[in-house]
Each structure stands twice: as C-alpha cells, then as structure tokens.
mmCIF entry with sequence, helices, sheets and N, C-alpha, C, O atoms, coordinates in Angstrom:
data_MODEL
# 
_entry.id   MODEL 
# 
_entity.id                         1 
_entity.type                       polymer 
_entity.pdbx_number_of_molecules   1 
# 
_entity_poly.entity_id                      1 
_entity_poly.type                           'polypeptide(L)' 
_entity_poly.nstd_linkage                   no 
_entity_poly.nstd_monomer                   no 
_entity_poly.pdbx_seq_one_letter_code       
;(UNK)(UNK)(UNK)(UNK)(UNK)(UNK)(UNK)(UNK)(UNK)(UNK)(UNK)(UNK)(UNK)(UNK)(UNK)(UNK)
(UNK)(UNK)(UNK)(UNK)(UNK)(UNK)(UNK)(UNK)(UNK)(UNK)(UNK)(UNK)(UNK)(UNK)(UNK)(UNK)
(UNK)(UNK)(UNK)(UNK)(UNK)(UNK)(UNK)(UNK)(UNK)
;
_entity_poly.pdbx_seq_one_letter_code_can   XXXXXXXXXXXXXXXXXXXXXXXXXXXXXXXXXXXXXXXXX 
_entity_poly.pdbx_strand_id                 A 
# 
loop_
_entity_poly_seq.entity_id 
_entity_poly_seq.num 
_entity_poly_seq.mon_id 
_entity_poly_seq.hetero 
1 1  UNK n 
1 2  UNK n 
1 3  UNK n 
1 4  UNK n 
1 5  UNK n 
1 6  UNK n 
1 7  UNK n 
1 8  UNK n 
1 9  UNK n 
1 10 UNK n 
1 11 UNK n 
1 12 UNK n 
1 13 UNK n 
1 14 UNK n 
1 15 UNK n 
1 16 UNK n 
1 17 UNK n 
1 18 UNK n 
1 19 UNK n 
1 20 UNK n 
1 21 UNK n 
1 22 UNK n 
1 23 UNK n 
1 24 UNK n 
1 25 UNK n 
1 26 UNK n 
1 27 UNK n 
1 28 UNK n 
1 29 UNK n 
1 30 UNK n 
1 31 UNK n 
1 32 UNK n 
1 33 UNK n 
1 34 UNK n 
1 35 UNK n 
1 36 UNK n 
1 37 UNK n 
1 38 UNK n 
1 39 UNK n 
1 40 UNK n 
1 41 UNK n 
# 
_struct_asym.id          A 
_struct_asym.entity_id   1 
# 
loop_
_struct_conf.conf_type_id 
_struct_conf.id 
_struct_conf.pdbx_PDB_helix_id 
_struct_conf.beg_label_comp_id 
_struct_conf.beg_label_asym_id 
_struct_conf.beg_label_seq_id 
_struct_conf.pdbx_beg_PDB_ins_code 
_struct_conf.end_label_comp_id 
_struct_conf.end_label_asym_id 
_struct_conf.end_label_seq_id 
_struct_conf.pdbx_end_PDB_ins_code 
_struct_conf.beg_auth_comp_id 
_struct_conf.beg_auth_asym_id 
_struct_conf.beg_auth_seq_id 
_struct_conf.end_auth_comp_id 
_struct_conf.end_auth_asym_id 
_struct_conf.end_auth_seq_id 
_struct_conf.pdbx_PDB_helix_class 
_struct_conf.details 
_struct_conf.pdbx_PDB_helix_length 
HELX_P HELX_P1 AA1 UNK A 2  ? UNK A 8  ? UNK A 2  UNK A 8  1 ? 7 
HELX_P HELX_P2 AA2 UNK A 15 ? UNK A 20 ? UNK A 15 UNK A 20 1 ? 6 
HELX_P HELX_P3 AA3 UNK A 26 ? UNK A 29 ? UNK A 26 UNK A 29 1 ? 4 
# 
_struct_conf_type.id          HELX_P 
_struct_conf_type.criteria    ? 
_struct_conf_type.reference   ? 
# 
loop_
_atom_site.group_PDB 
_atom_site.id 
_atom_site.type_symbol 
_atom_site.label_atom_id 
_atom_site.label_alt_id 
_atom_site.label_comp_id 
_atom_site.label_asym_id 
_atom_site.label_entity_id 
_atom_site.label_seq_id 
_atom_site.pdbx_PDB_ins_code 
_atom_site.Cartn_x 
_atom_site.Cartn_y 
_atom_site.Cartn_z 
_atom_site.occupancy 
_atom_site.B_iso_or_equiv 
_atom_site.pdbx_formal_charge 
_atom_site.auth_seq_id 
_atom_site.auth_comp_id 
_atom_site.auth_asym_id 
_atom_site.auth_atom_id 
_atom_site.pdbx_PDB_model_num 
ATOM 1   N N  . UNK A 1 1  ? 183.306 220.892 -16.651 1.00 0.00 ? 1  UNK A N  1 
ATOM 2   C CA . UNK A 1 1  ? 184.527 220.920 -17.431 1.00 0.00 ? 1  UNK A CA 1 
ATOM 3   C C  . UNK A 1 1  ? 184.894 222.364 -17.781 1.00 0.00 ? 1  UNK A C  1 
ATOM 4   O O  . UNK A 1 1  ? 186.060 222.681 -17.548 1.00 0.00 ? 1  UNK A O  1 
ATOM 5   N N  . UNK A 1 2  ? 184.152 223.207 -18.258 1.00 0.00 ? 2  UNK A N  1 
ATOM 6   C CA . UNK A 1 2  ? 184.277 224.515 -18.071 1.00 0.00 ? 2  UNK A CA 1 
ATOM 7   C C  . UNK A 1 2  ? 184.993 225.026 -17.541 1.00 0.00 ? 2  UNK A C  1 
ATOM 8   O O  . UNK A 1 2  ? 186.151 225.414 -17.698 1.00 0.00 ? 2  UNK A O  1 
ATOM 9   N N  . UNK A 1 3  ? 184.015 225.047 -16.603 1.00 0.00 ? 3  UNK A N  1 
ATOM 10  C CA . UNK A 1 3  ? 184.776 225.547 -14.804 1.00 0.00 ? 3  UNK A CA 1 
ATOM 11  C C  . UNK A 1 3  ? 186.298 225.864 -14.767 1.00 0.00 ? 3  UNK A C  1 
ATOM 12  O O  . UNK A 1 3  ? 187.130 226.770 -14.727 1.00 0.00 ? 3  UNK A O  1 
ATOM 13  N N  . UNK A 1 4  ? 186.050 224.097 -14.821 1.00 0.00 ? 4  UNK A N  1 
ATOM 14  C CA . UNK A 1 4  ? 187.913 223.069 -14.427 1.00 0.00 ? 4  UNK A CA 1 
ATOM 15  C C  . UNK A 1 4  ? 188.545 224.384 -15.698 1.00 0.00 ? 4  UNK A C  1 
ATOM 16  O O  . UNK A 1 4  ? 189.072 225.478 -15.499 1.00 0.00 ? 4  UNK A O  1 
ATOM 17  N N  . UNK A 1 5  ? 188.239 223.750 -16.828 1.00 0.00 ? 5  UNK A N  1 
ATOM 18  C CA . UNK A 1 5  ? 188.833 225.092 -18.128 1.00 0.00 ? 5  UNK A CA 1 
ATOM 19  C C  . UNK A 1 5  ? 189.571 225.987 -17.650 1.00 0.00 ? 5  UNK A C  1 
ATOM 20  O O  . UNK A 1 5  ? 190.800 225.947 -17.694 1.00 0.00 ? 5  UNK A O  1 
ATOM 21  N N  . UNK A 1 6  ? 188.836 226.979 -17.093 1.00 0.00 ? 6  UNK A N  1 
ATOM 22  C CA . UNK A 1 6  ? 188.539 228.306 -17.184 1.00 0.00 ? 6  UNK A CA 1 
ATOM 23  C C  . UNK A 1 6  ? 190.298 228.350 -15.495 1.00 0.00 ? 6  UNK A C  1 
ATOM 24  O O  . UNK A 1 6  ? 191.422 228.851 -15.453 1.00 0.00 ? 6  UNK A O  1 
ATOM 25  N N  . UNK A 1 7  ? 189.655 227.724 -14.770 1.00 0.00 ? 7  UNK A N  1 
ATOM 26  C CA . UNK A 1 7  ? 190.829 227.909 -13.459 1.00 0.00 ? 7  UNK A CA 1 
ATOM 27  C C  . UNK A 1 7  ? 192.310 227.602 -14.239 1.00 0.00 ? 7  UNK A C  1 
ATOM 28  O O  . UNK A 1 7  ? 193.287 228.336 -14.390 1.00 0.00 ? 7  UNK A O  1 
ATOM 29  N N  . UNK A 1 8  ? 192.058 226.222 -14.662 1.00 0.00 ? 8  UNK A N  1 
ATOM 30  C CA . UNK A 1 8  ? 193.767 225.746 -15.371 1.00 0.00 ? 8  UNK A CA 1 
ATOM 31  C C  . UNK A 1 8  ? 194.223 226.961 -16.203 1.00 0.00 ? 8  UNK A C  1 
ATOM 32  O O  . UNK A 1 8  ? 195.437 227.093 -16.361 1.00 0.00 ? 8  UNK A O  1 
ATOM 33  N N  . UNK A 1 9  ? 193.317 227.938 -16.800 1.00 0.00 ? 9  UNK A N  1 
ATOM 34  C CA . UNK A 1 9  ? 194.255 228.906 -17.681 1.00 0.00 ? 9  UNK A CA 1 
ATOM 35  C C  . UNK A 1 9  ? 193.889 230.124 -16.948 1.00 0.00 ? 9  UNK A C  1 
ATOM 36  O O  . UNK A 1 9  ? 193.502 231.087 -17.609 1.00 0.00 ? 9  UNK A O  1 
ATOM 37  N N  . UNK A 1 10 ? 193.969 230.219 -15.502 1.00 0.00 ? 10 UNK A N  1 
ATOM 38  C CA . UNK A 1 10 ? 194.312 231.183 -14.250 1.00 0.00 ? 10 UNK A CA 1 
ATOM 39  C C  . UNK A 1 10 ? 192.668 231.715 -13.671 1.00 0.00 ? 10 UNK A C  1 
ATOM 40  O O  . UNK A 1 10 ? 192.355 232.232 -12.598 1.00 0.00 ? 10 UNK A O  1 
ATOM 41  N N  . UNK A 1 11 ? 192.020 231.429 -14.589 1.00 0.00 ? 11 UNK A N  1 
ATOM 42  C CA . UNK A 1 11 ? 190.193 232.429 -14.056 1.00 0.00 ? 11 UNK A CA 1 
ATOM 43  C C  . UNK A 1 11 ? 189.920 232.103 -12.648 1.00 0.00 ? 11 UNK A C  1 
ATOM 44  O O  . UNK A 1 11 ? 189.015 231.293 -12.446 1.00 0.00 ? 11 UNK A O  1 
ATOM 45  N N  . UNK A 1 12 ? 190.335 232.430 -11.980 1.00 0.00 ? 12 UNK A N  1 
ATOM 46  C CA . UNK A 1 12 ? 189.780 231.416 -11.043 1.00 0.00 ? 12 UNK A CA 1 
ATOM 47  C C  . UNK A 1 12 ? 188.335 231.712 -10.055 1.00 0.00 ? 12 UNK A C  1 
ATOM 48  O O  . UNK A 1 12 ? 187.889 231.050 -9.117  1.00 0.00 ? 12 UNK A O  1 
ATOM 49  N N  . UNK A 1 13 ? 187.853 232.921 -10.659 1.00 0.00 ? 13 UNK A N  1 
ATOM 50  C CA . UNK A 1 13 ? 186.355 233.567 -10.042 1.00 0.00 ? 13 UNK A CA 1 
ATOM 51  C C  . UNK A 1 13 ? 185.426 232.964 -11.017 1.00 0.00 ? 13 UNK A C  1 
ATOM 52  O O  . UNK A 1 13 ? 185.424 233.327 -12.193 1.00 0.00 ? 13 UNK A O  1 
ATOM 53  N N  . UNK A 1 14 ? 184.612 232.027 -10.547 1.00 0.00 ? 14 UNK A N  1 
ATOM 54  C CA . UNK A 1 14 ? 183.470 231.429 -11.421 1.00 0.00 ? 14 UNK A CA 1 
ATOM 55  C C  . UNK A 1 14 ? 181.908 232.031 -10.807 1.00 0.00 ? 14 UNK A C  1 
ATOM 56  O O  . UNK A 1 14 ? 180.856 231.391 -10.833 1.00 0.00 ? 14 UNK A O  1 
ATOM 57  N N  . UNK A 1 15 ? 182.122 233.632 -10.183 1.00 0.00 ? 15 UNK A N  1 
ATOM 58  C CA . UNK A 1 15 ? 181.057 233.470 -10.003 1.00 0.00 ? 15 UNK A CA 1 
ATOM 59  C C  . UNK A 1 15 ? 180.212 234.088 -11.067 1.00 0.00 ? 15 UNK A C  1 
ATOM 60  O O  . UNK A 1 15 ? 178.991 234.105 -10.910 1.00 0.00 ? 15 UNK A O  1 
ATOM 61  N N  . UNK A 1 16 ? 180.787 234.622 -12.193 1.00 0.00 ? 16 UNK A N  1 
ATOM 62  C CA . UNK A 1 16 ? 180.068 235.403 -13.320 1.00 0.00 ? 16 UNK A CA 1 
ATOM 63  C C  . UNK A 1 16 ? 179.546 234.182 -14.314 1.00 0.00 ? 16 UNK A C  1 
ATOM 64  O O  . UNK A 1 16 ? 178.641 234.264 -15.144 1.00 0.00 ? 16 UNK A O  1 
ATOM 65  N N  . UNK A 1 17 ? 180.316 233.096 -14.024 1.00 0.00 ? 17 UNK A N  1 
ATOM 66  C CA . UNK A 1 17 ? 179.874 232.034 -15.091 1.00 0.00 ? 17 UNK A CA 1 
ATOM 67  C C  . UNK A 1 17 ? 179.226 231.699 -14.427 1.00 0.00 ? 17 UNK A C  1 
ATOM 68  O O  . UNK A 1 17 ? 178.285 232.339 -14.896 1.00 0.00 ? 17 UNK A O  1 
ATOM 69  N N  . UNK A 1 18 ? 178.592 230.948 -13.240 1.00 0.00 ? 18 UNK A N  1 
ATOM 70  C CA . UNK A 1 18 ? 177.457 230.653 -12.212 1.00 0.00 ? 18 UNK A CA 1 
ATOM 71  C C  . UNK A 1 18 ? 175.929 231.875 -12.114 1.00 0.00 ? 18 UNK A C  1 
ATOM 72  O O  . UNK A 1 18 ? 174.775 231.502 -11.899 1.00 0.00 ? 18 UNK A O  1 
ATOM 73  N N  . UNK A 1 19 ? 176.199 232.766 -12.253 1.00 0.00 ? 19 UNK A N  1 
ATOM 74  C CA . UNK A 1 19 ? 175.238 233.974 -12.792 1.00 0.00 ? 19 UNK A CA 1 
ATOM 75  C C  . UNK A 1 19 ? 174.841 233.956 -14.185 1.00 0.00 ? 19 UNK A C  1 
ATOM 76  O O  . UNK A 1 19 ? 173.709 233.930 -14.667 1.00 0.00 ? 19 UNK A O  1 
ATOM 77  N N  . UNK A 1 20 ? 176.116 233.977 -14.812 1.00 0.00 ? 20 UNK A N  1 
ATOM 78  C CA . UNK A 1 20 ? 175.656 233.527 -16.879 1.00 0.00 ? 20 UNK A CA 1 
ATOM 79  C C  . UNK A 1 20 ? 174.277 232.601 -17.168 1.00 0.00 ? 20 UNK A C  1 
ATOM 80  O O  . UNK A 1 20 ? 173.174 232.826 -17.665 1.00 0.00 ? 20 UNK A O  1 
ATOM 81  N N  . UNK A 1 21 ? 174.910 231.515 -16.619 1.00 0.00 ? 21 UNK A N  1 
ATOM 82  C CA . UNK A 1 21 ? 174.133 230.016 -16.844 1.00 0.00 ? 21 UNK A CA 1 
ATOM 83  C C  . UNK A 1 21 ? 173.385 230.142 -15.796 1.00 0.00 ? 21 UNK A C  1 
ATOM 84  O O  . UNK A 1 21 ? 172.783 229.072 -15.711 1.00 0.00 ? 21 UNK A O  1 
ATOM 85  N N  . UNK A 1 22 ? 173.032 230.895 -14.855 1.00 0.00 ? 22 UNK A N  1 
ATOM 86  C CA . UNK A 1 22 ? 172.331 230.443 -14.205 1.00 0.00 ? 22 UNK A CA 1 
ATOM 87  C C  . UNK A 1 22 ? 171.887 228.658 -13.415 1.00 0.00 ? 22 UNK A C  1 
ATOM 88  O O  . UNK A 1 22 ? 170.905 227.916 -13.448 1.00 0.00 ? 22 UNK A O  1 
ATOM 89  N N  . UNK A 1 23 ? 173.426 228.619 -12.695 1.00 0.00 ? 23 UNK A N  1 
ATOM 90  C CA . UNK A 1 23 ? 173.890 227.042 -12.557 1.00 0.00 ? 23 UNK A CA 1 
ATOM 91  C C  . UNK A 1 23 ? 173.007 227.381 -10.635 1.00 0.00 ? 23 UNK A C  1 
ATOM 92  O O  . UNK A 1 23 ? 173.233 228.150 -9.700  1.00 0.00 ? 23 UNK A O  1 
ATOM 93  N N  . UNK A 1 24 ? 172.286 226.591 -10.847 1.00 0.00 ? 24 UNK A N  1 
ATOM 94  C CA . UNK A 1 24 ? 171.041 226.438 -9.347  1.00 0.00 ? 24 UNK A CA 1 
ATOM 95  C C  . UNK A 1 24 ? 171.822 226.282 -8.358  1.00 0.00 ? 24 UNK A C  1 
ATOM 96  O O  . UNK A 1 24 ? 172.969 226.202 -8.799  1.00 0.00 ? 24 UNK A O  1 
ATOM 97  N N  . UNK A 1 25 ? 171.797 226.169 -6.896  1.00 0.00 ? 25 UNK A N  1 
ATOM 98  C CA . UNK A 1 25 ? 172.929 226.613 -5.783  1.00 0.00 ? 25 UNK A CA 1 
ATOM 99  C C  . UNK A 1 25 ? 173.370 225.326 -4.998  1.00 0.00 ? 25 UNK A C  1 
ATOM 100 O O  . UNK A 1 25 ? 174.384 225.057 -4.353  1.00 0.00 ? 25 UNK A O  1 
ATOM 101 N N  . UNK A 1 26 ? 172.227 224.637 -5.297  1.00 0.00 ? 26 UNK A N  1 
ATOM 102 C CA . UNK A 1 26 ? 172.031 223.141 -4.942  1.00 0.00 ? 26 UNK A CA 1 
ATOM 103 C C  . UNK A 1 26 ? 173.403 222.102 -6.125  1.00 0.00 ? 26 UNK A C  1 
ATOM 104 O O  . UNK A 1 26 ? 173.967 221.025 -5.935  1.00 0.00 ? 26 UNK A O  1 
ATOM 105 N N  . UNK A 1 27 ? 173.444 222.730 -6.845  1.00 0.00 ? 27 UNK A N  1 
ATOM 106 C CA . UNK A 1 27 ? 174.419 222.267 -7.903  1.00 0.00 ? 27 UNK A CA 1 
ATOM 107 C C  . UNK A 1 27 ? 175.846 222.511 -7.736  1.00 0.00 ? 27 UNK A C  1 
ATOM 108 O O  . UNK A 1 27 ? 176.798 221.795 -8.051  1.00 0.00 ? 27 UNK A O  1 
ATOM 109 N N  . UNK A 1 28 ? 175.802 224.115 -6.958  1.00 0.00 ? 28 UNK A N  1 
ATOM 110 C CA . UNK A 1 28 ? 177.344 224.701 -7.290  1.00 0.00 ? 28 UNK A CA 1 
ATOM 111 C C  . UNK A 1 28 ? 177.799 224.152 -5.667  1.00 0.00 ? 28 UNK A C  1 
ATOM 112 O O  . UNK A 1 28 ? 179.000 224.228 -5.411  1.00 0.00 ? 28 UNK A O  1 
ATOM 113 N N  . UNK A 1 29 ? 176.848 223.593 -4.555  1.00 0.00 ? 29 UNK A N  1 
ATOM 114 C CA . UNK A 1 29 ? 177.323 222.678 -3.458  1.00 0.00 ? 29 UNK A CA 1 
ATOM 115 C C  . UNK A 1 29 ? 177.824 221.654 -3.796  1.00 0.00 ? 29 UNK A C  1 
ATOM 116 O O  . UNK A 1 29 ? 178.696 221.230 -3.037  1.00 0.00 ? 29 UNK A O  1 
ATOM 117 N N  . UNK A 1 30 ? 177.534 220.903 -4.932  1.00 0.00 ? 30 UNK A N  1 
ATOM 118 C CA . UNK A 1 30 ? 178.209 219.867 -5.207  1.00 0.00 ? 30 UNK A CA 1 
ATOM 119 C C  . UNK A 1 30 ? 179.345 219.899 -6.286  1.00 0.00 ? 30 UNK A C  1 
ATOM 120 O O  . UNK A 1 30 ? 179.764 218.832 -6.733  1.00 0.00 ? 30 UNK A O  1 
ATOM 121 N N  . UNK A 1 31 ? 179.977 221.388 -6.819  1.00 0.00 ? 31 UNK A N  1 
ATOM 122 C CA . UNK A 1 31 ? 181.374 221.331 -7.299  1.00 0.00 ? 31 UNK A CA 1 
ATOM 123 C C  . UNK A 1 31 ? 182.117 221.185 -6.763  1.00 0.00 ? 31 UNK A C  1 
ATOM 124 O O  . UNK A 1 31 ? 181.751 221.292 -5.592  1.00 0.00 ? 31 UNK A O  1 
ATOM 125 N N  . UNK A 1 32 ? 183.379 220.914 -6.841  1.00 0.00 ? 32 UNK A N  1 
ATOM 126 C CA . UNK A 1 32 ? 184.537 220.799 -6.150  1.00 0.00 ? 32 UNK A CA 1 
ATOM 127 C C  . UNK A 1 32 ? 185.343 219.531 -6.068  1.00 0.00 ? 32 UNK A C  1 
ATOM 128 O O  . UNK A 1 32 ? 185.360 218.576 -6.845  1.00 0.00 ? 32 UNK A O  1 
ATOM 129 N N  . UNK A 1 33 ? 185.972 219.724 -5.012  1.00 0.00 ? 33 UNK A N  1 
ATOM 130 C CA . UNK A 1 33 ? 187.037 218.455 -4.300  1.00 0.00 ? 33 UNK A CA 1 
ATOM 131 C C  . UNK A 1 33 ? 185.831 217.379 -3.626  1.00 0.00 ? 33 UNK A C  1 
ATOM 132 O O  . UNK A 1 33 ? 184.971 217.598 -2.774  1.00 0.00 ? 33 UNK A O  1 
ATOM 133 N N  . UNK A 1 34 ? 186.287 215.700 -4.667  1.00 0.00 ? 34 UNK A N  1 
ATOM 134 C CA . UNK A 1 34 ? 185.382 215.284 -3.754  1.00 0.00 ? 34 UNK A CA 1 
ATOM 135 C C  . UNK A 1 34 ? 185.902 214.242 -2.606  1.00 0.00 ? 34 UNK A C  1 
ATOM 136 O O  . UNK A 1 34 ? 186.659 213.354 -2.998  1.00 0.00 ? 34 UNK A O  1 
ATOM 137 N N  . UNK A 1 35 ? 185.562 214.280 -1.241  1.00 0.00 ? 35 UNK A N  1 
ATOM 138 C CA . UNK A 1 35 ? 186.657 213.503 -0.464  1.00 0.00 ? 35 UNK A CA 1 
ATOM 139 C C  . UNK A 1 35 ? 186.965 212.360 -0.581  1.00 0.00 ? 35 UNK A C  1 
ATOM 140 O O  . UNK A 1 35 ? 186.115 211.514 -0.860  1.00 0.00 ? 35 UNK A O  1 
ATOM 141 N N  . UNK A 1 36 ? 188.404 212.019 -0.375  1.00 0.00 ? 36 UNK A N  1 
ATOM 142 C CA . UNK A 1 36 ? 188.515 210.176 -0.017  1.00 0.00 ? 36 UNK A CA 1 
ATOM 143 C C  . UNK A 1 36 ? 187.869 208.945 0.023   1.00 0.00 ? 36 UNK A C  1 
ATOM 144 O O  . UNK A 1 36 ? 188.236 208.609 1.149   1.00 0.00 ? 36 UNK A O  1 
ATOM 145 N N  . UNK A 1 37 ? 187.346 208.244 -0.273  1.00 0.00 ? 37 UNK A N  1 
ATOM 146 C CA . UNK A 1 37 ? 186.398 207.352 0.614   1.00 0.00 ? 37 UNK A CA 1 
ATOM 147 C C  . UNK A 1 37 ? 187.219 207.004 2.001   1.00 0.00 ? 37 UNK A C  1 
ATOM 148 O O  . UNK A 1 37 ? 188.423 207.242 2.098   1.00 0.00 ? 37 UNK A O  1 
ATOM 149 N N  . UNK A 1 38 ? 186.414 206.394 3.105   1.00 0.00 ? 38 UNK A N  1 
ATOM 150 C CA . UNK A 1 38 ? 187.440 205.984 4.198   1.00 0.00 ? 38 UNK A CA 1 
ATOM 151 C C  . UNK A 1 38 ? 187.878 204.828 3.843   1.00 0.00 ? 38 UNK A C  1 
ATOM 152 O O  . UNK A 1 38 ? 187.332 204.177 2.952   1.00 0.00 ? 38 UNK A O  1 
ATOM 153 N N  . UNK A 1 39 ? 188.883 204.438 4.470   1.00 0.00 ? 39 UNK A N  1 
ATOM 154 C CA . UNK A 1 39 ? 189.365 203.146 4.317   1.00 0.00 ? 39 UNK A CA 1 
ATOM 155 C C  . UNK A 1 39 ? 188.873 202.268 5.143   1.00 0.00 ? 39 UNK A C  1 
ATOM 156 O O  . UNK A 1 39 ? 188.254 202.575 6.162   1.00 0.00 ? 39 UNK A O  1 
ATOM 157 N N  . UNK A 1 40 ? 189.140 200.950 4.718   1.00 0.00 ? 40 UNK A N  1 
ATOM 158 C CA . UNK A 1 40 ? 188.099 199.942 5.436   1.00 0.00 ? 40 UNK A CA 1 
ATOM 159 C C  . UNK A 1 40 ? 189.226 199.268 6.293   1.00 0.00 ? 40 UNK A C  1 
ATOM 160 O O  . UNK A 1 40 ? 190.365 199.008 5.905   1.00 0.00 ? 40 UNK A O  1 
ATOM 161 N N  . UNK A 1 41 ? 188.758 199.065 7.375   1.00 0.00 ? 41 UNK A N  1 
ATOM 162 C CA . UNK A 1 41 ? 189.665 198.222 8.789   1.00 0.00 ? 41 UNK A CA 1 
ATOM 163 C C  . UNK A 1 41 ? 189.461 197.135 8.585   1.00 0.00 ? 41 UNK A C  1 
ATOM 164 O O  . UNK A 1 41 ? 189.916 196.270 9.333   1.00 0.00 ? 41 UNK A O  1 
# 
C-alpha cells in the first residue's frame, strides 16, 4: 500500500524504499500488475 501511495502522488522510483525496508527480492517479483485469469472455453 505504500508503494501504491507513494506512485499515485507522482514517486514513482521505489527503489530507495525497497533498500529502506529492506523488502527481500523474492517479494519485490511478486509486486505489481497481476494478470487476467484466462477465460474458460
């Protein structure tokens, strides 16, 4: 939520907050856009 925070009011470099907190790399692979599910036929 942070993160999200920090972009909506323009930040959009999170890599100093990912260094701050020390957020593990295995973690910051799973921020983001998450895809679609597919649709079922």
């Amino acid at each position: 939520m942070f993160v999200v925070q920090r972009e909506a009011s323009g930040l959009r470099d999170s890599r100093h907050i990912m260094r701050t907190y020390n957020v593990p790399g295995e973690v910051q692979l799973c921020m983001g856009l998450v895809p679609a599910p597919a649709k079922r036929k």
